[in-house]
N, C-alpha and C positions, 0 to 999 in steps of 0.2 A: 589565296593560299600562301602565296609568298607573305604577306604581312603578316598575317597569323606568324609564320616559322619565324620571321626576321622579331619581334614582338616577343615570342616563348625565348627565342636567345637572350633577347636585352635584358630579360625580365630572370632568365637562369644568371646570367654576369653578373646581375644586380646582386643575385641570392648570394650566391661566391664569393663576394666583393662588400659584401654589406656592413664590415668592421669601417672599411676606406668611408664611405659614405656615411655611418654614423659621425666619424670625426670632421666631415664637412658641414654637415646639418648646423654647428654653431656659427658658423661662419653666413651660411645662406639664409639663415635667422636673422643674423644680425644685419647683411643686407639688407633684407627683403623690410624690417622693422625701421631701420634708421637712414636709408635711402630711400628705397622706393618707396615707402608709404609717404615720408614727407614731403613727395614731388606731385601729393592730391592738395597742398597748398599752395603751389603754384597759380591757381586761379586767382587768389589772392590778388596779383599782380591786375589784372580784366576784372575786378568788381570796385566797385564802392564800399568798402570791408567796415562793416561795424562789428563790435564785442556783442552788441544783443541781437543781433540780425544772424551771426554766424557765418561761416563760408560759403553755403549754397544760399542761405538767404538774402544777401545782400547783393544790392543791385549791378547789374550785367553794365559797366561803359566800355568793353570791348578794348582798343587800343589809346584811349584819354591819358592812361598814366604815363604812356611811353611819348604824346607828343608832349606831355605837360614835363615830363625827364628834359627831353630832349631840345626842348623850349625854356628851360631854365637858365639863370644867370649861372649857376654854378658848374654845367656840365663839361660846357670847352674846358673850363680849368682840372676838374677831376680829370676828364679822357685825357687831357695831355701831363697832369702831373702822374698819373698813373700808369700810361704807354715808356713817359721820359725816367722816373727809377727802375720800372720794370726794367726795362730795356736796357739801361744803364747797369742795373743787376747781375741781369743777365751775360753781357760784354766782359764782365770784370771779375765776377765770384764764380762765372763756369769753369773758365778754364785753370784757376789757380791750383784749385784741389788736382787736377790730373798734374801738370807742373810740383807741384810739389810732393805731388805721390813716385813720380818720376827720380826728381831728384832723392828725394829719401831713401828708398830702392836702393839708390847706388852705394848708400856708406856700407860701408866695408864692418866698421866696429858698430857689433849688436845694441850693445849697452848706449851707445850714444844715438843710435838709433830709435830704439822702443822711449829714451828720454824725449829726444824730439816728438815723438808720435803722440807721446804723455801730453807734453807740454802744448802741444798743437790741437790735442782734444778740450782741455779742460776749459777753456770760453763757453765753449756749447754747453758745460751744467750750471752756467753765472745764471740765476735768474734775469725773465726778462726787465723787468723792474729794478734790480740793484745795474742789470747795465745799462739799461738808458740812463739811468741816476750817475753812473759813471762816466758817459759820454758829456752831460752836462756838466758835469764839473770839470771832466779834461780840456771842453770847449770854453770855460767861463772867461768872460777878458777881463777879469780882474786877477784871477786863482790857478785859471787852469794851466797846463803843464805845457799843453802845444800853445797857446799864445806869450807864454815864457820862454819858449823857445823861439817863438819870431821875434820877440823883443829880444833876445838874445845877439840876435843876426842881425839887429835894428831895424827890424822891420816893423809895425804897428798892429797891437793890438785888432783881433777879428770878432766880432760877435756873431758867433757862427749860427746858433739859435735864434739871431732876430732878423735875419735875411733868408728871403723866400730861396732866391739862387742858388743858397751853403746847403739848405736842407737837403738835397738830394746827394747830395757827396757827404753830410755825414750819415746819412742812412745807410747810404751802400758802404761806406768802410767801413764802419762798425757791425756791418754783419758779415763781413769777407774778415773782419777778424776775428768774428765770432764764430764763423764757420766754417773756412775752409777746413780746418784740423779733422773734425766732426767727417765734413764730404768728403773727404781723401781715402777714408776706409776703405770705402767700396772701391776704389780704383787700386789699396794693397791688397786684397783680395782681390782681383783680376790678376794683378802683378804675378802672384803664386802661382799661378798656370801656366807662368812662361816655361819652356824647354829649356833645363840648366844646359841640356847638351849642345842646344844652338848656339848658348851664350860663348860656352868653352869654348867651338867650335870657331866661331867669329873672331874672338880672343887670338885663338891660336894663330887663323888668318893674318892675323893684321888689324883689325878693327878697332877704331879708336871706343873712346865711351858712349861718347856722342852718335858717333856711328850705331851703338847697339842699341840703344835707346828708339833710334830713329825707326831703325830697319829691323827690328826685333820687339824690344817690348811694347813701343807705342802701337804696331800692328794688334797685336794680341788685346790690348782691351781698346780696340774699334768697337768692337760689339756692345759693351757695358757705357762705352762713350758715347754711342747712336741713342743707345734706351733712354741715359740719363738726359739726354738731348732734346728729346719727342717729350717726357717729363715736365723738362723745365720752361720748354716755348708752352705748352699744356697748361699752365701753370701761371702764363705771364703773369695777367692782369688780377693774380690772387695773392695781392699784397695785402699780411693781415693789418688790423687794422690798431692792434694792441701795441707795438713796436712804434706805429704813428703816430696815437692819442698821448702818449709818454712823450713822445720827443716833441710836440706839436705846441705853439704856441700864437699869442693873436698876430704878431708882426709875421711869423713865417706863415701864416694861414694859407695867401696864393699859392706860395710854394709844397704846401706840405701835405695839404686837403686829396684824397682820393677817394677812387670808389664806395672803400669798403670803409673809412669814415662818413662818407656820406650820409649810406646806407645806415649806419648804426647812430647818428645823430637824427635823420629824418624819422629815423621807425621807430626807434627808445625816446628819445627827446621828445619829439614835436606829433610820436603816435599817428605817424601818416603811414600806416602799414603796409597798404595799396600800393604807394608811392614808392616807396621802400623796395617790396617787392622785386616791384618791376626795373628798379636799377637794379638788385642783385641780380635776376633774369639776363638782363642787357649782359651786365658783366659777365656771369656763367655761358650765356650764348657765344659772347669772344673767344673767351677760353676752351669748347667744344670746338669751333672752327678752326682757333689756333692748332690746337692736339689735332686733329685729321690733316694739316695741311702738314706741319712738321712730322708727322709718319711716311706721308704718301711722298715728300721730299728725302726726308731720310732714307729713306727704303727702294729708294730708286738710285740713292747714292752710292750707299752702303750695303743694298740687301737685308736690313736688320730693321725691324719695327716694330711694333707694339703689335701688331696682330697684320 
């Protein structure tokens, strides 16, 4: 009796409510269509995958592709070029955007304000192709601008692009200067919800700058700082692969090779699909376990997490 009643309510809300839920239906469509249906090829990963055999019809070898991954010459080197930029990424283009959303915050004159913000966005719409093409020519040691600058200082020319070691430091600055502008939005929008009145009030006290920044707006987006947090550890080990294949060359190869190059030379080159698979798997499984640990961490810190 109780079901029935609790069932005829849901089912009246629903009726009431039924504008809200048509404008979600494209969203749960487009779920249901380009996530979950694609995760019935996951099997992929546990067969012997042939084009004329199909997905269910090709043969069942259960876990073969993950010891034959994981048995490769090539794996130590992807897990650790891909833990070491992740991670290095991570350290160095998270915290810029809140620092520099920080500092901005504080100019006084508008106009030079919204210019910085300008000029701080506009990396983020270079294509990704004209800027790696432009990283290579800043790094050239014959032409480029920063190796003109160390012979400047008398220092020697660097061939940044044919050392496995440099690739990982121009990867990460060239996307910390591609992006921080871009990531900092979100943290002026947090900014706007500070209480002018605390600010004046502090002011008034005594407070230095610094002071209110500390004790005032850096509290206020904790919350947006946690989320973006749980995100980005979420996220490590999903370095794409396109920003790689562009800056990637034979000498830097040890250095520059990861997952998600692997993945896309094993599976489009060499049509080992199976194989393929099952390192994106590997990789996707990181990344779930990463995202649950940095929630259930952050959220014990903070109070604040993803669900």
């Amino acid at each position: 009796m109780k079901q029935k009643k609790f069932n005829k309510k849901r089912l009246h809300k629903i009726l009431n409510n039924w504008e809200l839920y048509l404008m979600l239906l494209p969203a749960v469509l487009y779920i249901i269509l380009f996530v979950y249906k694609p995760m019935y090829g996951i099997q992929i990963a546990f067969r012997d995958f042939q084009f004329k055999d199909g997905i269910t019809g090709s043969r069942w070898v259960g876990f073969d592709q993950f010891r034959r991954l994981f048995n490769s010459y090539w794996f130590p080197i992807i897990l650790k070029n891909t833990l070491t930029i992740s991670i290095l990424n991570l350290l160095l283009s998270f915290p810029l955007p809140i620092i520099f959303a920080l500092a901005a915050n504080e100019l006084r004159n508008e106009k030079v304000k919204r210019t910085l913000q300008t000029v701080s966005y506009a990396p983020h719409f270079i294509s990704m192709v004209v800027m790696c093409g432009m990283v290579v020519m800043f790094t050239s040691p014959s032409s480029g601008i920063i190796n003109k600058a160390i012979e400047f200082f008398g220092g020697e020319a660097i061939a940044f692009m044919q050392k496995p070691e440099m690739f990982k430091w121009v990867f990460v600055l060239s996307g910390i200067w591609q992006g921080t502008g871009w990531s900092s939005i979100i943290y002026f929008s947090a900014l706007a919800a500070v209480d002018k009145s605390l600010l004046e009030a502090a002011e008034i006290d005594g407070a230095s700058r610094l002071q209110r920044i500390l004790y005032i707006n850096l509290p206020t987006i904790v919350p947006t700082i946690s989320i973006q947090i749980v995100l980005a550890v979420g996220r490590l080990m999903s370095l794409g692969q396109e920003k790689v294949l562009l800056l990637q060359t034979s000498p830097n190869l040890n250095g520059s090779e990861i997952i998600a190059t692997y993945v896309y030379k094993v599976g489009l080159e060499q049509y080992s699909y199976s194989f393929s698979t099952a390192a994106g798997l590997f990789n996707s499984l990181c990344n779930c376990i990463l995202l649950i640990t940095a929630n259930t961490i952050t959220k014990k810190i903070t109070k604040q997490g993803l669900w």
